[in-house]
C-alpha positions as CSV (number, residue, x, y, z in Angstrom):
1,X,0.0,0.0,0.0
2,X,1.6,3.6,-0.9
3,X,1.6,5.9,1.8
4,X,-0.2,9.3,2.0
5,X,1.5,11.8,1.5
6,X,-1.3,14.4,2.1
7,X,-0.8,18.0,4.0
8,X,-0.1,17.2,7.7
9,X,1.7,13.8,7.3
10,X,4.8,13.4,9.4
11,X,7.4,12.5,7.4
12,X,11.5,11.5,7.4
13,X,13.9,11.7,4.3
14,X,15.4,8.7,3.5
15,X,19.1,7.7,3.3
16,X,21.1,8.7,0.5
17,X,19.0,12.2,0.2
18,X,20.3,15.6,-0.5
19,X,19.3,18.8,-0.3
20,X,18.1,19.6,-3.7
21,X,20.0,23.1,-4.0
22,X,22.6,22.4,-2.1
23,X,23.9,18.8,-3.1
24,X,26.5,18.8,-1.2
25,X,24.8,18.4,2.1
26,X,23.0,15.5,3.2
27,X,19.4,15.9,4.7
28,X,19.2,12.0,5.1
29,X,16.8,11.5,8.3
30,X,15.7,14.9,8.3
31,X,11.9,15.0,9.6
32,X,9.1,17.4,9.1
33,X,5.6,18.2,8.1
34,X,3.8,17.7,4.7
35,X,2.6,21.3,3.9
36,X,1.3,20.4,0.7
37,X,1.6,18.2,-2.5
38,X,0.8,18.9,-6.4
39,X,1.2,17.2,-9.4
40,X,0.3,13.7,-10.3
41,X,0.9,10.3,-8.0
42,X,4.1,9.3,-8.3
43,X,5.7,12.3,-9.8
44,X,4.3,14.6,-6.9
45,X,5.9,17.5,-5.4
46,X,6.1,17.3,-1.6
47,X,6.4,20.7,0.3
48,X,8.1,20.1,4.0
49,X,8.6,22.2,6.2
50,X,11.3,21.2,8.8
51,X,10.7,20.0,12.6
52,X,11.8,22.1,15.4
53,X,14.3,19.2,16.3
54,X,15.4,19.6,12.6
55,X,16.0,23.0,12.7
56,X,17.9,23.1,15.9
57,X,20.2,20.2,14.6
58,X,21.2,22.5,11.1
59,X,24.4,22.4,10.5
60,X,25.8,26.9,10.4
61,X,27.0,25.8,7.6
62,X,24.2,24.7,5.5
63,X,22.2,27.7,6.9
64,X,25.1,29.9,5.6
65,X,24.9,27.6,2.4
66,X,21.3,28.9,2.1
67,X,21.6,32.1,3.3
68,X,24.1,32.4,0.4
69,X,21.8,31.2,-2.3
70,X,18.8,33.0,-1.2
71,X,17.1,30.0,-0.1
72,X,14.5,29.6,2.5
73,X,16.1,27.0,5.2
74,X,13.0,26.4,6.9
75,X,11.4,24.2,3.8
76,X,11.9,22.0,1.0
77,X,10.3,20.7,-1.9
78,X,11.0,16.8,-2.5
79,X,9.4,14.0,-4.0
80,X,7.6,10.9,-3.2
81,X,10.7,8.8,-3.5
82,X,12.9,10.6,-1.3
83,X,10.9,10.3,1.7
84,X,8.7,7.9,4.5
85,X,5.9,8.1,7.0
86,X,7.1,8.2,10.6
């Protein structure tokens, strides 16, 4: 059975996952929230925004890394592969 992955899900990325801007940083284990999710089933975008226990556990330098790209640190946009329910 596929899992949900409907607003308000819980969710964890998966190993081997990267931060799609920022490649160079993993985000492997990573939890947060499904804010929301378009496009079609099995090609869906998945919008998360990040955890408290997430946030606090940021690297400076992949907050610096966004900072520096003018990306918002807070989020990210995923998709169904690179993620789980918890």
């Amino acid at each position: 059975m596929a899992a949900d992955f409907s607003a308000g899900t819980s969710v964890q990325v998966i190993d081997g996952v990267n931060a799609p801007d920022l490649p160079e940083h993993s985000i492997a284990g990573w939890t947060g929230t499904i804010t929301q999710a378009s496009g079609k089933k099995g090609a869906r975008k998945i919008f998360i925004e990040w955890d408290d226990q997430t946030v606090d556990a940021m690297s400076d330098a992949f907050k610096q890394a966004c900072e520096e790209k003018q990306l918002y640190h807070l989020m990210v946009c995923l998709t169904e592969a690179d993620i789980e329910s918890v």
